[in-house]
SERO-53612 format. One record per atom (N, C-alpha, C): x, y, z. Coordinates in steps of 0.02 Angstrom, whole numbers, plus 50000, padded with zeros to 5 digits. Atoms other than C-alpha are relative to their C-alpha. Example, Ala and Ser with C-alpha at 12.3 -4.5 7.8 and 13.67 -1.06 7.14 Angstrom:
2
500454994150000;506154977550390;500455006050000;499584994149997;506844994750357;499615005550037;
//
This chain:
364
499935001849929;557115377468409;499314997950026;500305001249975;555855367868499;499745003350074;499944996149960;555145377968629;499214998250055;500475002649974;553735375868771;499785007450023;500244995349969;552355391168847;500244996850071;500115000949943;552545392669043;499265000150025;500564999449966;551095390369149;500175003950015;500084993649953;550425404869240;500374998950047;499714998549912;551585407269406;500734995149994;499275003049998;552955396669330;500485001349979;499574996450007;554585400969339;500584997149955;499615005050065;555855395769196;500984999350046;499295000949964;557345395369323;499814993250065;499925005749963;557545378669412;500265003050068;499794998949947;558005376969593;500184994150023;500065004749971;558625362069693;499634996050014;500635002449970;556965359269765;499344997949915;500525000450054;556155358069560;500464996649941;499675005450065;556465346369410;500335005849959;499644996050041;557375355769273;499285001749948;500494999250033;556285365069141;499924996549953;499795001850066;556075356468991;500125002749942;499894994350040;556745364768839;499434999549939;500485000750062;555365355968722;499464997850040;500605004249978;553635349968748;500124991050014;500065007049996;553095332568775;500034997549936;499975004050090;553175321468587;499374996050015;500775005150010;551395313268554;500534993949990;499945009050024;551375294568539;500145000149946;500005002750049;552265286268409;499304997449949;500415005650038;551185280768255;500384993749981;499755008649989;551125260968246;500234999049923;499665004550069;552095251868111;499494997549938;500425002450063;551075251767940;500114993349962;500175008449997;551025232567931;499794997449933;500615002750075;549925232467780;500395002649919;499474998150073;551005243267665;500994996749996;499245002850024;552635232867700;500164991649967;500085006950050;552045217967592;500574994550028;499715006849984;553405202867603;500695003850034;499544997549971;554545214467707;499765001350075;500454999049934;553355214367860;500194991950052;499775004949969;553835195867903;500845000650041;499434999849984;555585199167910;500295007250083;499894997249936;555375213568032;499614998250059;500435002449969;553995206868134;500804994850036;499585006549957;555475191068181;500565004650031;499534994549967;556925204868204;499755002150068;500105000149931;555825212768343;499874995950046;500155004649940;555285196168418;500724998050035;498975004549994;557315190668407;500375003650060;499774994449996;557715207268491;499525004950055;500664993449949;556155215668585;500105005050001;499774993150017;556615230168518;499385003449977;500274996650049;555435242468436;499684999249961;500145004450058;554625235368295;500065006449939;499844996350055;555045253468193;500784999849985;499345001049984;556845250768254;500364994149941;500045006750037;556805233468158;499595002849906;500444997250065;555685242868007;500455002549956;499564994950020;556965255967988;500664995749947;499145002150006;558655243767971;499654993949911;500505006250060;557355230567848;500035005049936;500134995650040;557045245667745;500705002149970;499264997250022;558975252567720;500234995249962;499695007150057;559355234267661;499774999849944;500495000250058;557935232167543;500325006149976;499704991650057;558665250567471;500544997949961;499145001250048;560555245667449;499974993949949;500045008550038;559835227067375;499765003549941;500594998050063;558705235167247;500435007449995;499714993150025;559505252267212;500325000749940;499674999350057;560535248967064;499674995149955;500265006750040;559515235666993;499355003649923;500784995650030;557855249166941;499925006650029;500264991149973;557095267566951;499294997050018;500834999449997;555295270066979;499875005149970;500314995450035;554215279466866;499665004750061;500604995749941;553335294666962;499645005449961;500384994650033;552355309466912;500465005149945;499684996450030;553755318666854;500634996449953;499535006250046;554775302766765;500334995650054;499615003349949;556085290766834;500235001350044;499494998649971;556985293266987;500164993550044;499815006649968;557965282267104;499474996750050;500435003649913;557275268067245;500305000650061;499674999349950;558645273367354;499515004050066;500414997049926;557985278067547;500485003450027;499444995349924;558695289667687;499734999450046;500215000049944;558215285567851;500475001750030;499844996349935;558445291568025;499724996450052;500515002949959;558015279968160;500295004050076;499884995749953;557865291068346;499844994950045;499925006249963;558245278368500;500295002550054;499224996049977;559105281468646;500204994550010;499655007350029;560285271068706;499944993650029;500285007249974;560015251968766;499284999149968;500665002650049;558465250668628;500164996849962;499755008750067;559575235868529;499875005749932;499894997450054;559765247768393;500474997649956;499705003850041;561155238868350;500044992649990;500285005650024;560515222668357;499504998449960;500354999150056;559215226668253;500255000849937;499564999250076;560365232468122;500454994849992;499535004850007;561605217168157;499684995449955;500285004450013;560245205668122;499745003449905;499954998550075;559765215767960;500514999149951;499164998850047;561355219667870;500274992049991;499565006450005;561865200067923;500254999749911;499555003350062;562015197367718;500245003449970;499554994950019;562615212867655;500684998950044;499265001649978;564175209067781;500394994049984;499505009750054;564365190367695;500135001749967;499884999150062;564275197167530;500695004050006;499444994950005;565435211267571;500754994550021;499405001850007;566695200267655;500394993649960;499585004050082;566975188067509;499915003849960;499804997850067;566955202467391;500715002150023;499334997149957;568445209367527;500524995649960;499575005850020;569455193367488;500175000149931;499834999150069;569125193967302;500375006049988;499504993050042;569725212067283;500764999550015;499314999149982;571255209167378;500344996049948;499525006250042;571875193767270;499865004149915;500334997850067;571045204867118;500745007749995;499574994549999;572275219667180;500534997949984;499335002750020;573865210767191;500164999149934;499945001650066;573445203967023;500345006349932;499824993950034;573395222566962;500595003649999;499584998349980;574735228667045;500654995849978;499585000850005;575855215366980;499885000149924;499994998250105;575135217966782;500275006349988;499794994650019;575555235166817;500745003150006;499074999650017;577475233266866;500054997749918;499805003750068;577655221666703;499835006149939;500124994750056;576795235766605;500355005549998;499354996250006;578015248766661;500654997449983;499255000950032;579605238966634;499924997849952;500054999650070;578755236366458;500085004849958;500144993950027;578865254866417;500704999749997;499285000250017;580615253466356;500205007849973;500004993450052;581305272366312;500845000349983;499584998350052;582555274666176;500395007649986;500004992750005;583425291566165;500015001549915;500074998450079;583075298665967;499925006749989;499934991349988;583505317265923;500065003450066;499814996649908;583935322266124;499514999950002;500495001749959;582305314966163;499604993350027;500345006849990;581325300466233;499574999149983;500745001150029;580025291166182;499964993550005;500015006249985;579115277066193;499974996349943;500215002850060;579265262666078;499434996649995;500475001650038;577795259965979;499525004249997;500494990350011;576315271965926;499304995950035;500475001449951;575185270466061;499075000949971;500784999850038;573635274865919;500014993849989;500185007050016;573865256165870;500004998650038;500425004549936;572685244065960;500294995649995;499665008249972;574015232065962;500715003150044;499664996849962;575035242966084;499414999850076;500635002049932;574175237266258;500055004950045;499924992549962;573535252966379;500114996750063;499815004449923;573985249566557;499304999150034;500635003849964;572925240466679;499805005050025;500504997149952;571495245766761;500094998850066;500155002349940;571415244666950;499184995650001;500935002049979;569755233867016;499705005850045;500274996549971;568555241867066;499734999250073;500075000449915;568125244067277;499404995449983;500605006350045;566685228467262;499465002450071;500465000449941;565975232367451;499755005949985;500534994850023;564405240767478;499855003050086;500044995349919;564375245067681;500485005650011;499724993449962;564965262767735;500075000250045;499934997549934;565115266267910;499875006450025;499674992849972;565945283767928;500225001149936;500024995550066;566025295167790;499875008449994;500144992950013;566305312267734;499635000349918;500215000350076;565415316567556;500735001649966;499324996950057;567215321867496;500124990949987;500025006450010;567495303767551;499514994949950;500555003350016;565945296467488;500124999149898;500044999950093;566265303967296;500674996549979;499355003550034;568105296567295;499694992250001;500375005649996;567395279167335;499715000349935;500355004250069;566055279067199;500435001849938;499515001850086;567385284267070;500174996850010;499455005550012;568505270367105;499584995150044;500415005349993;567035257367165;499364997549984;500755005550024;565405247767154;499535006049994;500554995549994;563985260667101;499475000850038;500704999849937;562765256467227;500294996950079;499834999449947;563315259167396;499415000650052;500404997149923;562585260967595;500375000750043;499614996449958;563065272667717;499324997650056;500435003849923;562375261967887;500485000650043;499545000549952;563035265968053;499325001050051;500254998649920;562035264168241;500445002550015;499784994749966;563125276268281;499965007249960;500154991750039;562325291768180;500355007050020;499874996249938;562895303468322;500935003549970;499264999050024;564935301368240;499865003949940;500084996050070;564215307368062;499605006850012;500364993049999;563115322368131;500575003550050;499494996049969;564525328668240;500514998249998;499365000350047;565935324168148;500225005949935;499784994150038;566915334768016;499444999549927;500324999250082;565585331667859;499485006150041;500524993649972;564465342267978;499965004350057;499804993749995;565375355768047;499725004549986;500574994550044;564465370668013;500445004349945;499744997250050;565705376567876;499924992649964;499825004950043;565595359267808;499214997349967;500665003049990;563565354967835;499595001749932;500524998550082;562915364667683;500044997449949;499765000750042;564045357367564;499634990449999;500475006549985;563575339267642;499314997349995;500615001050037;561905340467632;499745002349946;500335000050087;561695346767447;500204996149960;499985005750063;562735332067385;499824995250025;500555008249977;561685318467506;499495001949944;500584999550057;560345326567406;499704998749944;499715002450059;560985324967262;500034993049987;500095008350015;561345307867270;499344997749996;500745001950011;559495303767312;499625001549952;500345000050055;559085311067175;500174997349932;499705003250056;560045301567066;500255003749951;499844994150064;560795316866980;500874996949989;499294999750008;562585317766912;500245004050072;499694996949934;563775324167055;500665001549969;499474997650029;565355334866994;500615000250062;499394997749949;566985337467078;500765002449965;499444995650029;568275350867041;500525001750038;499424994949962;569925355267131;500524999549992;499294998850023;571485359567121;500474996649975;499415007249977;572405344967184;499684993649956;500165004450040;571475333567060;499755001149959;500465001150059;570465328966905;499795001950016;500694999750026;568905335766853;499854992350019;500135006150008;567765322566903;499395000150002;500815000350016;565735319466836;500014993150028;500355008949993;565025302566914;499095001949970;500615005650055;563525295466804;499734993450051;500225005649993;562375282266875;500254997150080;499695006849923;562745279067077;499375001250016;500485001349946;561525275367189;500364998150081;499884998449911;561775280167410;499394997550020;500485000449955;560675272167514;500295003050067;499884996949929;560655280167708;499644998450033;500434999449967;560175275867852;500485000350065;499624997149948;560875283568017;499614999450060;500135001049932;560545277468206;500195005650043;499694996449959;560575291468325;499405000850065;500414998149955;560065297468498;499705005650007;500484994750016;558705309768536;500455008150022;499604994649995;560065323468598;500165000349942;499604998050026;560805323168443;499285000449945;500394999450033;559085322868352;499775004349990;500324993849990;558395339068430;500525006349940;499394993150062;560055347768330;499664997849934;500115001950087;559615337968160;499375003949974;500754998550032;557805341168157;499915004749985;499974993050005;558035358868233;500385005649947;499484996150035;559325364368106;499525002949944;500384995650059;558445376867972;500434999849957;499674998750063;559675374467857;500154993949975;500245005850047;559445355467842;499305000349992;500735000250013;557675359667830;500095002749917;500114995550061;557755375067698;500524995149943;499445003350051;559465364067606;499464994849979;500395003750016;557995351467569;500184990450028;499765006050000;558815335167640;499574997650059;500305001849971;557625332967773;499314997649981;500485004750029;556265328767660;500114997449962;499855005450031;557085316267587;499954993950037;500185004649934;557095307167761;499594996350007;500705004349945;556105294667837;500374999950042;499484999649937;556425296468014;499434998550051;500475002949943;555585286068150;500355002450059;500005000549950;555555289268327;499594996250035;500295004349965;554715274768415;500105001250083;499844998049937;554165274868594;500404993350032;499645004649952;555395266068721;499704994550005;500105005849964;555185247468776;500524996550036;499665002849934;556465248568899;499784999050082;500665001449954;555665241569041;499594995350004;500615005850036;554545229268957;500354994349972;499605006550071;555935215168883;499964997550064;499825007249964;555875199268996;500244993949962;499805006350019;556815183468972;499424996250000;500545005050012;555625172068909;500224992149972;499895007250019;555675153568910;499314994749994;500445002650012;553955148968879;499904999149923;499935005450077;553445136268719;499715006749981;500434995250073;552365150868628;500665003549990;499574995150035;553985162468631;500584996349968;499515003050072;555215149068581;499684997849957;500255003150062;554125143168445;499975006049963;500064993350053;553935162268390;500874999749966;499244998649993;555925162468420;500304997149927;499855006550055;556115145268297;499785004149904;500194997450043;555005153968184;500255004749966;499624993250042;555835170768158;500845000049948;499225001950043;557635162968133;499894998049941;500125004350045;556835152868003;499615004949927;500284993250052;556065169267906;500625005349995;499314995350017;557925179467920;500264993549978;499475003950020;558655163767855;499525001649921;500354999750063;557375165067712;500355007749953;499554991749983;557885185667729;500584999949947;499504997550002;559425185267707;500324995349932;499905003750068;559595171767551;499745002049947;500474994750025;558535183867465;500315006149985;499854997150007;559515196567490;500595001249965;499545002250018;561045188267454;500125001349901;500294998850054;560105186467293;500215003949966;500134997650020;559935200467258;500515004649998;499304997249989;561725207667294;500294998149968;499615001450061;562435197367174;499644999049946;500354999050066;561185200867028;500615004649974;499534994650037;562345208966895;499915007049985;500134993750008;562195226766891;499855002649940;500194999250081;561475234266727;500555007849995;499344992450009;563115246966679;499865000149923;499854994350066;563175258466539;500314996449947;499515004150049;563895247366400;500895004949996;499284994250025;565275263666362;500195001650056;500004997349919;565585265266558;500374991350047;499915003549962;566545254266686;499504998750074;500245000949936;565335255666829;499385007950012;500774993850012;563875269466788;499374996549982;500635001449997;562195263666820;499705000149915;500784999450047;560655260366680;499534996250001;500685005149965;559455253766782;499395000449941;500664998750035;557715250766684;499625006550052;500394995549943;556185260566765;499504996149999;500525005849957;554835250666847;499245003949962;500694996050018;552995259266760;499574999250065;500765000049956;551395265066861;499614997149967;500375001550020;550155255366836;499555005549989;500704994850016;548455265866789;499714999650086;500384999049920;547745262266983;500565004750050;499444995849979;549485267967030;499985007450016;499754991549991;549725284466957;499285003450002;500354996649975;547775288467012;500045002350068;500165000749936;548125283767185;500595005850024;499474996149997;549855294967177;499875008349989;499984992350024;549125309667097;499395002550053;500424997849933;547775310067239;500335001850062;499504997249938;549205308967371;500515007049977;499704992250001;549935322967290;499625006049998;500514994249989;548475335367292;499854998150068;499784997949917;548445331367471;500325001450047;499414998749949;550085334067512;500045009349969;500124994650009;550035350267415;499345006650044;500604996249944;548375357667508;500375000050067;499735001249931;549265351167662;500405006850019;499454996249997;550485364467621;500025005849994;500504993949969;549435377167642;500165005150047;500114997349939;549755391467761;499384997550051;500445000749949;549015387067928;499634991149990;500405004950013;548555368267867;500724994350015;499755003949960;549485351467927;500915003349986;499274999850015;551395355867834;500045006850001;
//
């Protein structure tokens, strides 16, 4: 719980005549947008906020979730302790009228092309299945022999055909999701998924995070980020191991519903909060004017002309073929990306400073 001292002589009970107390301190100033470490991903948010006058972490955040779901199944990254995934989890904190979701409209634009011509394909891909798989049942002809049935032909010979497969779900945007939801999906779809919604607020006070439901939710977000296997056992179904997915996340919410996330000790201690990146940028409501002067439409001309670059790029990179398991319909085997030698000096220095950090009484 966030909590504030009283001044001397002040009284923690409001009155008509006095503002309300506050339940937290004041929040220091945002730190500014690291510009320098977002290499050829700095253009594309730089035009978002000009498009938008939004935020420019607001625009950072939604740039970043894309770049995750585009690249996530493609490669790992080597780290100190071996491969793990490139998948991200963000948290962007906004309230509301900060174009949060125009920031993310303008991101996502090609992840929602791609998705809705893979929509189209699956449907004409379903039917297809659905009508190989009548024909394959009224192929199973049964014979009665000794007062029993059976099918003709011996289903060990590979010239006895097994029934169709369904296709697999091809889209990669989430919305709204429970993790019960989340694990049926990647069995029966595309291995590299994103769970994006500007409306974060439905997924943190919705049924995945219930407080009988919240623990279970955040040890298999976790999970996923870490690119582990993820099991599922119950009654009413299969046994089921998934191999090889990749979750990207990134969740829009307002600062009421932030103070619960942050404050919760049991997404702290469950570990899913440092998996996060989670901006809070300060407001620039207040500060957006209509502008019709040549420097801002020439910025304007400019930015469309760097999300058109964006988003053909990304396109790209959404329909690169996924590297699957040869013995597997849809289980990851990404390569792993190496540290260079300047790399894993510059890595193993940020980790003896994040360790000291962690210090009783020292920044963490």
């Amino acid at each position: 719980m966030l909590t504030r001292k009283l001044s001397k002589g002040e009284s923690c009970v409001s009155s008509p005549l006095t503002e309300p107390t506050p339940l937290f301190g004041e929040l220091r100033e945002a730190e500014p947008v690291p510009w320098a470490a977002l290499g050829p991903l700095a253009g594309p948010i730089k035009a978002i906020a000009t498009l938008t006058q939004a935020p420019a972490a607001i625009a950072m955040q939604s740039v970043l979730a894309v770049a995750s779901a585009a690249t996530q199944g493609l490669a790992d990254v080597e780290t100190l302790q071996g491969p793990v995934s490139v998948s991200l989890y963000l948290v962007t904190i906004a309230r509301s009228g900060e174009r949060k979701s125009a920031c993310d409209g303008l991101a996502t634009y090609a992840i929602k092309d791609v998705d809705q011509e893979r929509e189209r394909q699956y449907r004409n891909s379903k039917r297809e299945f659905e009508a190989k798989s009548l024909e394959f049942q009224r192929g199973l002809r049964r014979k009665p022999k000794n007062g029993f049935d059976v099918i003709e032909g011996d289903l060990s010979d590979p010239k006895v055909d097994l029934a169709p497969e369904p296709p697999l779900v091809p889209t990669i945007l989430i919305s709204d999701v429970t993790i019960e939801g989340l694990h049926r999906r990647l069995e029966a779809g595309t291995p590299s998924v994103a769970v994006m919604s500007d409306e974060g607020g439905q997924f943190f006070g919705g049924h995945s995070m219930k407080r009988e439901n919240a623990l279970k939710t955040a040890a298999g977000f976790s999970k996923l980020w870490d690119g582990a296997s993820f099991s599922k056992s119950r009654a009413s179904s299969e046994p089921c191991v998934l191999y090889g997915k990749r979750v990207s996340l990134h969740l829009m919410i307002q600062k009421g519903v932030a103070q619960d996330v942050v404050g919760d000790p049991m997404m702290k201690d469950q570990g899913l909060l440092s998996r996060v990146l989670i901006a809070w940028p300060d407001s620039k409501i207040g500060s957006r004017k209509i502008r019709k002067d040549p420097a801002y439409i020439a910025a304007a001309i400019k930015s469309k002309a760097v999300l058109l670059t964006y988003n053909e790029r990304i396109k790209e990179l959404l329909n690169h073929e996924l590297p699957i398991h040869p013995e597997t319909r849809a289980d990851l085997d990404p390569r792993a990306l190496k540290l260079s030698d300047l790399a894993r000096v510059k890595l193993e220095a940020f980790y003896n400073r994040v360790e000291y950090a962690s210090n009783k009484g020292e920044a963490f």
